[in-house]
C-alpha positions in Angstrom: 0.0 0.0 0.0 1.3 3.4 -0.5 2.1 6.1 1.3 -1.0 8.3 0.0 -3.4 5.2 0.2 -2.8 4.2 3.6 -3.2 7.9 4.6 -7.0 8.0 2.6 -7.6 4.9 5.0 -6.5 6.5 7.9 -8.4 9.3 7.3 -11.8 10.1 9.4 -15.1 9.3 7.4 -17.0 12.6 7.2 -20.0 11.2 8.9 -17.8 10.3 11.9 -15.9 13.7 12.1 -17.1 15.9 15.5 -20.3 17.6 14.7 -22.2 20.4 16.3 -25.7 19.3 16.3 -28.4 21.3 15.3 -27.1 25.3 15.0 -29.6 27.4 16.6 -27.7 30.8 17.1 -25.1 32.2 14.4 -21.8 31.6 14.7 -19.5 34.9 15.1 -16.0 35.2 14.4 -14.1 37.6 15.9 -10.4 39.0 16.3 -7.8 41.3 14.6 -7.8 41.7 10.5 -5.5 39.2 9.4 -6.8 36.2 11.6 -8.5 34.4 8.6 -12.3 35.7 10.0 -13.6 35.3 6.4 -11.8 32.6 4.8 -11.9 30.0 8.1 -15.6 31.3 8.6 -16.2 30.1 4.5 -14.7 27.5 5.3 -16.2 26.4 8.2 -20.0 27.7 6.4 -19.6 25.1 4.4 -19.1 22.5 6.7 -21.8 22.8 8.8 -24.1 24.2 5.8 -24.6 27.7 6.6 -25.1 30.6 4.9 -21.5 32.8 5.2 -21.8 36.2 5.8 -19.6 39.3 6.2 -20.2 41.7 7.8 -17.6 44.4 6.8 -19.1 43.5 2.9 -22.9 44.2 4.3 -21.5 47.5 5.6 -20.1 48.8 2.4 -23.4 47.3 0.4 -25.5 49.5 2.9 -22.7 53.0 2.8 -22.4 52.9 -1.4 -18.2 53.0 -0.6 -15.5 51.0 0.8 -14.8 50.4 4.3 -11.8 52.9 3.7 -13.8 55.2 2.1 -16.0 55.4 4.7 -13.1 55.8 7.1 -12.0 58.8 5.2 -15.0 60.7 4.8 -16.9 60.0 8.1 -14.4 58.7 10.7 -14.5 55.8 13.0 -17.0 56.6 15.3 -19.7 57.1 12.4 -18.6 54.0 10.9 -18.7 52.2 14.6 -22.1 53.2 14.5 -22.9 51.7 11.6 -21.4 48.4 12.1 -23.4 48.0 14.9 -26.7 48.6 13.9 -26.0 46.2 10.4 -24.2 43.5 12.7 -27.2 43.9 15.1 -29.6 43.2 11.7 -27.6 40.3 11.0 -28.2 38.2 14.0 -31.9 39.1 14.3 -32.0 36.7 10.8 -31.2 33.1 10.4 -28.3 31.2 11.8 -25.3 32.0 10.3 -21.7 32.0 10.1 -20.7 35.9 10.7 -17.5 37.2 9.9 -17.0 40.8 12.0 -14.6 43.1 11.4 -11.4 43.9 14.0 -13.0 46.1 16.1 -16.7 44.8 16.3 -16.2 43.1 19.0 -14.6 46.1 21.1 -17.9 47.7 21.4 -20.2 46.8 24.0 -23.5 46.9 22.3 -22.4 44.5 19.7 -20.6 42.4 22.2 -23.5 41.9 24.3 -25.7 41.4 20.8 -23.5 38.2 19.8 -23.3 37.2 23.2 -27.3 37.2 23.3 -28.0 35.9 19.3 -24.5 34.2 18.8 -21.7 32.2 19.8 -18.6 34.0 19.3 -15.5 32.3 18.1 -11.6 34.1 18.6 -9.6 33.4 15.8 -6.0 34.1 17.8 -3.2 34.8 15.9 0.6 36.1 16.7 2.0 39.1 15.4 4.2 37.3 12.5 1.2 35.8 11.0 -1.2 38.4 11.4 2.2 40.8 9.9 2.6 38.6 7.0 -1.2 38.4 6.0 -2.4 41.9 5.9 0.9 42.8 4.5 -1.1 41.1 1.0 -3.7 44.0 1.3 -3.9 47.2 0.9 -7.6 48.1 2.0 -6.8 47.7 5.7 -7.6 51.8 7.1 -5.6 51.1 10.4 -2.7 49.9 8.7 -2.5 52.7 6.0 -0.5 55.0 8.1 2.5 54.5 9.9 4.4 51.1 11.3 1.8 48.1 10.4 3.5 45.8 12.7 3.4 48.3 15.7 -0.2 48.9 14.7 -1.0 45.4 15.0 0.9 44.9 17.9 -0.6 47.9 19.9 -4.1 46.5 19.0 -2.9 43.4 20.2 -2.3 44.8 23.5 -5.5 46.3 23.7 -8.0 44.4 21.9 -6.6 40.8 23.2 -8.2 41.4 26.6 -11.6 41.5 25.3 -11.3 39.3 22.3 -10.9 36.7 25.5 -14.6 37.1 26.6 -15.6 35.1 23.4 -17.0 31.6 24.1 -14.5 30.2 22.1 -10.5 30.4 21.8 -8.8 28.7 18.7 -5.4 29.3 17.3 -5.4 30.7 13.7 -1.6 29.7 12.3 -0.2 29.0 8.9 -1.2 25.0 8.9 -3.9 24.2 6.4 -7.0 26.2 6.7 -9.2 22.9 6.9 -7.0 22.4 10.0 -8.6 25.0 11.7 -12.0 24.6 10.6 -11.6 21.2 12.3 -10.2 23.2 15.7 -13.5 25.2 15.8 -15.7 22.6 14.6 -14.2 20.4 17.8 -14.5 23.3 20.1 -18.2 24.5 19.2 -19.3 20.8 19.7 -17.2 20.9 23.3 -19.0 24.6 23.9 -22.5 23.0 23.0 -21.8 19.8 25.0 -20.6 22.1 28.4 -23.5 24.4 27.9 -26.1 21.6 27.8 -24.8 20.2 31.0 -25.0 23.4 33.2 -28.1 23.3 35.3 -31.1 25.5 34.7 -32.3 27.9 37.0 
């Protein structure tokens, strides 16, 4: 047998993989731009057959402009304001997979909104990988000006703390992206399992 049979064999049937049941609340991933929010949470739509949203696209549908462009012409605290009432529209729909943008979660309207509607899911990354990834783009406001691996590591400092309320924790490195759609699939079946078994009041 060869090497790349006997590693088909030993791989896990797909109706054997960890599962998650039925999802009754959308599933919201959070942390800093670079983290792989949108391609993991495609990923990871279409393993458990949800739709895939995101949420920084659904802002620019509903502003006419880019995310940058609206940086520009209205500032952050107009666009905050607008990311939460759109991300606060999303979740009032059907379960989902939600990809938020970097500083969604910071807020403590929206934070409470996912808490109440979602599950949210930290996509944690170091500085070299989050460095290397948005160093691909260009359309990343925070990282226009300026020292983009200080940036990051400043947000880090600050946004880490809170990114830690989510319900979930999984490591987003440079293995195969499947990889860590496999990480959160395993840890939202552990979440659902540990929520079930606390009592009611």
């Amino acid at each position: 047998m060869s090497d790349s049979e006997q590693a088909e064999d030993e791989r896990e049937p797909a109706d054997l993989r960890p599962t998650v049941g039925s999802i009754d609340r959308s599933i919201v991933m959070v942390g800093l731009m670079g983290a792989g929010k949108s391609s993991i949470g495609r990923r990871l739509a279409t393993r458990l057959n949800l739709p895939f949203v995101d949420a920084d696209t659904e802002i620019e549908a509903a502003a006419g402009c880019t995310i940058a462009e609206f940086f520009e012409r209205h500032g952050e605290a107009e666009f905050r304001d607008g990311e939460r009432r759109v991300i606060a529209r999303l979740l009032e729909d059907e379960p989902k997979v939600l990809a938020t943008g970097g500083g969604a979660f910071m807020d403590d309207e929206t934070r409470a909104a996912i808490a109440h509607a979602g599950i949210s899911v930290w996509l944690r990354a170091d500085l070299d990988t989050l460095v290397r990834r948005t160093a691909r783009r260009s359309d990343r406001p925070l990282l226009n000006i300026g020292d983009p691996a200080g940036t990051l590591e400043s947000l880090m400092g600050t946004r880490h703390p809170v990114y830690a309320q989510a319900d979930i924790v999984v490591e987003s490195d440079d293995g195969p992206p499947d990889e860590t759609v496999e990480r959160v699939v395993d840890a939202l079946a552990a979440f659902r399992d540990r929520t079930e078994a606390l009592p009611t009041q």
